[in-house]
N, C-alpha and C positions, 0 to 999 in steps of 0.2 A: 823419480824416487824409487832406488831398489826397496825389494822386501827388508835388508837389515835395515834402510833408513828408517822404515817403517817402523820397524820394533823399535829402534832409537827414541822415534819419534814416543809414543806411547810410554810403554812401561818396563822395556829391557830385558833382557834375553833371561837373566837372573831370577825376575820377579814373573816373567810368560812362564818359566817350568812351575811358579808352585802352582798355577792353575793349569792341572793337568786335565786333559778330557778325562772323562766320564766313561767308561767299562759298562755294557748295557747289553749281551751277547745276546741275549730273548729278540733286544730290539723294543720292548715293552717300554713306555716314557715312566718311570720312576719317580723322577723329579726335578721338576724344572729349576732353572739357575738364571734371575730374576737381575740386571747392572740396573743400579740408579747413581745418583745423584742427591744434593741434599733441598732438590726442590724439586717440584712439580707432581705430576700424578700418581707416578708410581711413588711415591714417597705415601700418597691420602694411601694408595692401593695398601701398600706394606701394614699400613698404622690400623686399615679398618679389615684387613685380613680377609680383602673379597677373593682374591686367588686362592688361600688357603680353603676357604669355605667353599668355593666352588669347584674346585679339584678331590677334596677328602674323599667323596662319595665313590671317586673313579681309583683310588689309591694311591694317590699323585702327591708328593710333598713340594712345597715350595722352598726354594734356598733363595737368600739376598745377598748381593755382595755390591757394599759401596764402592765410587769411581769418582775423582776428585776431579773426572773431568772428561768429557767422549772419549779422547783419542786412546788412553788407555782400556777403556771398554769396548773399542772398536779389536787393537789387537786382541784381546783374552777372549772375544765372543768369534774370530778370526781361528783361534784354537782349538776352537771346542769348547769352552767350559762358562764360555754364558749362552743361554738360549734367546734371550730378549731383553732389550733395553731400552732406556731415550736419552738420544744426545740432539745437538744442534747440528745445524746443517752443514758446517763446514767437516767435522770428523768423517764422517762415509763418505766425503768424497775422498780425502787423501784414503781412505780404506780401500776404498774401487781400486780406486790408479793403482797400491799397491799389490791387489788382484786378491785382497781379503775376502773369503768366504762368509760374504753378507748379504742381505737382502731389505727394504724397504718394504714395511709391512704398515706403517700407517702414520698421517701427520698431523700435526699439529699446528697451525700459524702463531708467532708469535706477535702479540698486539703493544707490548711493553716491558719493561721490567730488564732492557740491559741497553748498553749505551758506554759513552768514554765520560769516564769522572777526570777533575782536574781537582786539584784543592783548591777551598774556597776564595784564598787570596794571590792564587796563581793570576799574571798580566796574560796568560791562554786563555781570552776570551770567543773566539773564533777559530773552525776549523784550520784555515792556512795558518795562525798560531802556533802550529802542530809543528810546522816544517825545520828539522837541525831537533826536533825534543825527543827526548827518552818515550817511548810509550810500551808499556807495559801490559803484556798478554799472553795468553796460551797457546803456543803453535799447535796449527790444525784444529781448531775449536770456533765455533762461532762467531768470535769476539775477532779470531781472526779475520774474517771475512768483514767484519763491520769494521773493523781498520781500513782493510784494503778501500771498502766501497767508500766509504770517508773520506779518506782522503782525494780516491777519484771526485767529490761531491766539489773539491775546491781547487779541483785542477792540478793536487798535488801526486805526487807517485810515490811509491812506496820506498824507494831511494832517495825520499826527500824527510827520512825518517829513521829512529836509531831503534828499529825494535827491540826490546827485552823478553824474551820468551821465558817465561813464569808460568807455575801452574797457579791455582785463584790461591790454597793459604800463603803461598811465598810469595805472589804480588800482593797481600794484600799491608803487611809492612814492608814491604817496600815503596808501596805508596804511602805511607803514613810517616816513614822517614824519610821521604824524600830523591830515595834511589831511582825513581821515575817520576817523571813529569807528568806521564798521563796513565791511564788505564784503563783499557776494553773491558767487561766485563758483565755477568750474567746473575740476577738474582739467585740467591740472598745476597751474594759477593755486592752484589750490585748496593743493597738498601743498606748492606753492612757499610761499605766505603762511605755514602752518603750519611748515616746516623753516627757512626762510630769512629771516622778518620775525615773527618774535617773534608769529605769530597762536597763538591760542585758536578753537576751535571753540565757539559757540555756540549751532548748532543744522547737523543734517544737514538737508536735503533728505526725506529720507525720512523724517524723523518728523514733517512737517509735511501732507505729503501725496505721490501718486502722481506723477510724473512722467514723460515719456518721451522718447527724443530721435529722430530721424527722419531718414530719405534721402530727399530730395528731388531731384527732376527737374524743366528746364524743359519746359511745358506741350506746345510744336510736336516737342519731341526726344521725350516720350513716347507723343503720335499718331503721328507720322510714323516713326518707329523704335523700336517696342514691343517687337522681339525682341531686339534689342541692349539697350534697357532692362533686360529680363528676363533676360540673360545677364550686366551687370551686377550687379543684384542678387543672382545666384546665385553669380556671384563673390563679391562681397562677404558676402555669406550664409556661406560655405564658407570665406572669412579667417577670420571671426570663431567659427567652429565649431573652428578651428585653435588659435585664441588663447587660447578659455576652457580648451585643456588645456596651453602652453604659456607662463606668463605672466613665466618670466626672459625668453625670447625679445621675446617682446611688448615687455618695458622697455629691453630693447639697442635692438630697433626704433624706439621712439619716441624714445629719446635719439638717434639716429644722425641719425634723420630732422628732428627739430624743434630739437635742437641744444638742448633744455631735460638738466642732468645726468643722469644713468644712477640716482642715488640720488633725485633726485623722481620721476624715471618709474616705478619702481620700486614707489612707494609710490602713486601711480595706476592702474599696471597691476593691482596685487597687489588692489586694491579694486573693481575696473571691471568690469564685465557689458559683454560684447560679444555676446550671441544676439542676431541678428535676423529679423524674419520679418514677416508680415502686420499691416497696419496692421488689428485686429482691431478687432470691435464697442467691445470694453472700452476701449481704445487711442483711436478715437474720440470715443467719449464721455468720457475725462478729457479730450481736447485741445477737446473741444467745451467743457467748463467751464473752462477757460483762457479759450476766445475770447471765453463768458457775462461771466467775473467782468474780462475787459478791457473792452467793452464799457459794461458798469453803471459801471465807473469812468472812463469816457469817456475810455480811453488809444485805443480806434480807434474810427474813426466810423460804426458802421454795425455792425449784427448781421453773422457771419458763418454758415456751414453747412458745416462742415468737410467732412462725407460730399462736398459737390457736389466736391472737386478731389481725392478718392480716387483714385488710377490703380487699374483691375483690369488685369490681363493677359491678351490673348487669344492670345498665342505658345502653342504647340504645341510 
């Protein structure tokens, strides 16, 4: 994958200029530029304004900017103009491969809360079912990577499949009319298809294999400001320590913020692992065979070496 595939891929050369980098000649951090999503931690973070509160004292403002989905937060954090996000595991790898300026600053396991829906009176009752159907998902996003390993689970190849590459609101009527037959996807997309469009579960994430999802940093913001990283992270570390005991809270949060109902959040939050911590050996090594089994099926060009874009921290 060249770099313009990459923009391709993401969010287009058009919509990469209005997020232009950040002018900061002192060098002095200003203010951070926060990518989420309309679930998970950073979302509780936003809602209960532990970054703002934590930063003021130092002069620091925080900025949020929503992403309907990694791989577009991969390029704009690639540019300069987000300093930290969380995506799934498959976007930073097509990021690496295409030599995006990022770095791996902390993970997450995911435990539930995304899998392939069928509608409920689909004859798809079983994986090999899959084989000649429409399925429906986000290239380079985590959903992609649970297609691929999916269908390896049943001996099928990915050539034994008509992908449609969707981001989550445009797959998600399209699964509701019919335009695909199946759909990868990731809470709340996930608990929406299931309560709101007549999906069936036909397989979790988790019975197919490990997965994890990740914070990530651009590459100059965690050289150049390692301890604002790491206080970062610790904020967000200490949301999510919050969350896993606190999960009516969490689904007010996420409904208030992402504007998805209180009864999907609900049923995302109640399901959802929010510990985070070191991107450990184990962590590695599953995201390293992600980037193996993209690779061997020629979705990026080029072996990658996850270890090489690990952040360690030398803050004190």
């Amino acid at each position: 994958m060249q770099r313009r595939d990459f923009l391709k891929l993401s969010i287009g050369t058009a919509a990469a200029a209005a997020f232009a980098p950040r002018a900061n000649a002192q060098g002095a951090v200003k203010e951070i530029r926060i990518g989420y999503q309309k679930t998970g931690v950073l979302v509780i973070t936003r809602q209960r304004a532990t970054l703002e509160k934590h930063f003021a004292p130092q002069g620091i403002d925080v900025k949020w900017i929503e992403f309907s989905s990694g791989p577009p937060m991969m390029e704009a954090m690639n540019v300069g103009s987000v300093d930290y996000g969380a995506v799934g595991d498959s976007p930073p790898v097509f990021a690496q491969a295409a030599g995006a300026a990022i770095v791996y600053a902390a993970g997450q396991p995911i435990t539930n809360g995304q899998g392939i829906l069928v509608p409920k009176d689909s004859p798809i009752r079983s994986i090999a079912d899959l084989k000649g159907k429409r399925v429906g998902f986000t290239k380079g996003s985590s959903a992609h990577n649970v297609v691929v390993q999916t269908l390896e689970k049943a001996g099928l190849t990915y050539a034994d499949i008509t992908p449609v590459y969707l981001t989550p609101p445009d797959a998600g009527p399209a699964f509701a009319n019919g335009s695909i037959e199946a759909w990868a996807i990731w809470d709340p997309y996930f608990a929406i298809g299931e309560t709101r469009q007549n999906g069936r579960i036909l397989i979790n994430a988790r019975e197919v294999t490990k997965t994890n999802s990740f914070y990530i940093a651009n590459r100059e913001f965690a050289k150049n400001h390692g301890a604002i990283l790491q206080q970062i992270v610790d904020v967000t570390t200490a949301t999510g320590q919050w969350a896993e005991q606190h999960r009516d809270e969490v689904a007010r949060s996420l409904a208030a913020i992402t504007g998805v109902p209180l009864e999907i959040q609900a049923v995302a939050a109640d399901r959802a692992n929010f510990v985070i911590g070191p991107v450990t050996d184990d962590i590695v090594a599953t995201q390293q065979g992600v980037a193996d089994r993209f690779y061997k099926l020629g979705l990026i060009p080029k072996p990658i070496v996850i270890r090489d874009i690990v952040w360690r921290s030398t803050a004190t």
